[in-house]
BATIDO-553936 format. One record per residue (C-alpha): residue number from 1; residue in three letters; x, y, z. Coordinates in steps of 0.001 Angstrom, whole numbers, padded with zeros to 6 digits, always signed. Example, Ala and Ser with C-alpha at 12.3 -4.5 7.8 and 13.67 -1.06 7.14 Angstrom:
<balos>
@n 1 res ALA px +012300 py -004500 pz +007800;
@n 2 res SER px +013670 py -001060 pz +007140;
</balos>
This chain:
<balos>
@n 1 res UNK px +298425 py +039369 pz +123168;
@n 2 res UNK px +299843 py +037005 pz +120557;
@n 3 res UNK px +300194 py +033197 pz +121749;
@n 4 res UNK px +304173 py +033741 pz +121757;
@n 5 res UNK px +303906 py +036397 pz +123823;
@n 6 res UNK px +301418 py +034620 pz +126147;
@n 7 res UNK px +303733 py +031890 pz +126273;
@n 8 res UNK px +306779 py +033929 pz +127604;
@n 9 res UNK px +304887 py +035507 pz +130197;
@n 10 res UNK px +303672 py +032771 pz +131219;
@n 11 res UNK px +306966 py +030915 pz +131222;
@n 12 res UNK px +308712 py +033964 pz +132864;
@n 13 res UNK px +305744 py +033600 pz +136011;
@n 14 res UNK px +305896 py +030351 pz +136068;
@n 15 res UNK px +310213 py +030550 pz +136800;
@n 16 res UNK px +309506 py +033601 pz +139507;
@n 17 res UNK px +307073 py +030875 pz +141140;
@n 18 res UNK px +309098 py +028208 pz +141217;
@n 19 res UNK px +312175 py +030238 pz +142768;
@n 20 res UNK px +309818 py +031929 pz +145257;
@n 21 res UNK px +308613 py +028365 pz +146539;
@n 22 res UNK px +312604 py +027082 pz +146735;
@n 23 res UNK px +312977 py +030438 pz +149512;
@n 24 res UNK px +315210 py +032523 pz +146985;
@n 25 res UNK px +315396 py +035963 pz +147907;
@n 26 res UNK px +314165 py +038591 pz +145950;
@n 27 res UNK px +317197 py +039804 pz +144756;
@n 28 res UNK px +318487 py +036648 pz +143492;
@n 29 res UNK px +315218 py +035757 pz +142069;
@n 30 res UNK px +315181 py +039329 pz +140025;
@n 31 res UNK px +318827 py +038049 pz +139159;
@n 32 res UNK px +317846 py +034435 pz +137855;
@n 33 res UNK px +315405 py +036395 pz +135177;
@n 34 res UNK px +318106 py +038506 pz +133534;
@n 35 res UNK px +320407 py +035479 pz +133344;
@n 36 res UNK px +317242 py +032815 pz +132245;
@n 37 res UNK px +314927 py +035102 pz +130137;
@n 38 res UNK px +316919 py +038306 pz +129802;
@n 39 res UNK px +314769 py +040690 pz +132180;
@n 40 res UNK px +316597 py +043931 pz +132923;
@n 41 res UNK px +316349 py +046578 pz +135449;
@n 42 res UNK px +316328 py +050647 pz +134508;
@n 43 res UNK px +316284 py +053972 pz +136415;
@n 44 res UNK px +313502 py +055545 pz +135064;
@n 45 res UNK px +311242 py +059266 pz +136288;
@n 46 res UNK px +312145 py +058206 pz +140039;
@n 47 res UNK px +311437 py +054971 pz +139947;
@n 48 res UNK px +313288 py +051494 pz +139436;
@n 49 res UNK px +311938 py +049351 pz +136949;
@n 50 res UNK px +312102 py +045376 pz +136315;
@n 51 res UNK px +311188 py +044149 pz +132824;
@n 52 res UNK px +310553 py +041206 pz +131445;
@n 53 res UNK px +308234 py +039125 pz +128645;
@n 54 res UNK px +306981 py +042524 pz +128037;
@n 55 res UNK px +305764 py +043435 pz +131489;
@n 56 res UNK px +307216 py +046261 pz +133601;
@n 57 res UNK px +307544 py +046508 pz +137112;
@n 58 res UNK px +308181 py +049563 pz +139421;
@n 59 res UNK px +308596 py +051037 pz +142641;
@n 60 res UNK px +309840 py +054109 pz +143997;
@n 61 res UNK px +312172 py +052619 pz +146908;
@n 62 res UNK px +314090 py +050163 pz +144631;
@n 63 res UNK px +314282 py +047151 pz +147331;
@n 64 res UNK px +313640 py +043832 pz +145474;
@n 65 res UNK px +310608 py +042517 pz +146917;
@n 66 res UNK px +308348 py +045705 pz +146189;
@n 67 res UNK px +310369 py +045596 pz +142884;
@n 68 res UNK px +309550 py +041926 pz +142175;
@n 69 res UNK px +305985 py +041966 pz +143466;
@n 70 res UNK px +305183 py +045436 pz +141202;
@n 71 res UNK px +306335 py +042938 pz +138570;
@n 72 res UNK px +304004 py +039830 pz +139439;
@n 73 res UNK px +300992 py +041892 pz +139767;
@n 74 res UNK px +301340 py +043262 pz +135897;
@n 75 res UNK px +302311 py +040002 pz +134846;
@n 76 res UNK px +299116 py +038347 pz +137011;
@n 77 res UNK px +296590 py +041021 pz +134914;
@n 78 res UNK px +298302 py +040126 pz +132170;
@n 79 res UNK px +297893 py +036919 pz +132213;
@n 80 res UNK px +294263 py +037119 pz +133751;
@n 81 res UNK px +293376 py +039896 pz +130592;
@n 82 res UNK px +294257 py +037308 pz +127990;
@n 83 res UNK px +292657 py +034401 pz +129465;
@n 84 res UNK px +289242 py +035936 pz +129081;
@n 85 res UNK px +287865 py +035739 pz +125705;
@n 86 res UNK px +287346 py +039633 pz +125362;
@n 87 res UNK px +283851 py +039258 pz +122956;
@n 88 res UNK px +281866 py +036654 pz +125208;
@n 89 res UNK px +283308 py +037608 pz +128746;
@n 90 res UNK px +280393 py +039414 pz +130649;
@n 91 res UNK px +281664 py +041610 pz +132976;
@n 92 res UNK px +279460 py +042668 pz +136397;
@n 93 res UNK px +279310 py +046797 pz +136378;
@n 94 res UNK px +278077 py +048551 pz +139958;
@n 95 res UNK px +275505 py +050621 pz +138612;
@n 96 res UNK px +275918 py +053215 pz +141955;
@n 97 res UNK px +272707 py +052400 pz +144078;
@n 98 res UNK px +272704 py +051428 pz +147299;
@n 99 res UNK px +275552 py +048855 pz +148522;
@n 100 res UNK px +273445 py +045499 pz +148848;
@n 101 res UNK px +270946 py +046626 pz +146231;
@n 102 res UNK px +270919 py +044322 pz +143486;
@n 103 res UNK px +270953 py +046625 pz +140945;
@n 104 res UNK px +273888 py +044819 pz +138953;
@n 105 res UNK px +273798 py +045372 pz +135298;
@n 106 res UNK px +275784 py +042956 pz +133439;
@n 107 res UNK px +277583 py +044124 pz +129910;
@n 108 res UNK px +280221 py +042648 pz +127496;
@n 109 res UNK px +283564 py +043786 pz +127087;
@n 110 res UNK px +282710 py +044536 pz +123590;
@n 111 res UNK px +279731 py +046887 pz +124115;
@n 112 res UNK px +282060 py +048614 pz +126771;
@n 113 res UNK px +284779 py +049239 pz +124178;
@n 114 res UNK px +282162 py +050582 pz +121604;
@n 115 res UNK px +280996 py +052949 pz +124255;
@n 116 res UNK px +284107 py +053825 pz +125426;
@n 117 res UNK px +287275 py +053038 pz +123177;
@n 118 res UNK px +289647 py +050855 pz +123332;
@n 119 res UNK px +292053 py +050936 pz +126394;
@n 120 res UNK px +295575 py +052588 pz +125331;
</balos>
């Protein structure tokens, strides 16, 4: 993600959490990003979407609040994906024993994606 983009997203969550703490409903906070950073909403293979800085949102019931949380969640991984440093994060991997075995195997992000391609 390119520090631009970062920056949108970040400025987009950022305006969702400040409306969320000053009680604004859903709808009206779904509102205040098309009018502030030119989200929009779409119809799309049964589901109602919300996008904005690049992220998109869905759910199949079209209320607001699933709508708007569908929305944080991709903008939270997001955000969480690009703060980690993808070569020197070391990522913990269940290697399938027992549950409370600690048989933990711990691998880069890098070796993953030579193992296993790059994520589409």
């Amino acid at each position: 993600m390119s520090p631009a983009a970062r920056a949108r997203l970040q400025a987009a969550n950022d305006l969702v959490l400040k409306l969320l703490g000053e009680n604004l409903p859903p709808h009206e906070v779904i509102d205040e990003m098309i009018e502030q950073l030119g989200a929009h909403t779409r119809y799309r293979s049964g589901t109602q979407q919300l996008v904005c800085a690049g992220v998109t949102g869905s759910g199949t019931c079209g209320t607001s609040p699933i709508l708007l949380g569908s929305w944080r969640r991709a903008a939270m991984k997001r955000l969480l994906a690009s703060d980690a440093k993808a070569d020197d994060q070391r990522v913990t991997i269940y290697s399938g024993g027992q549950f409370g075995d600690p048989d933990i195997t711990h691998v880069s992000v890098a070796d993953l994606r030579k193992r296993f391609g790059r994520r589409s």
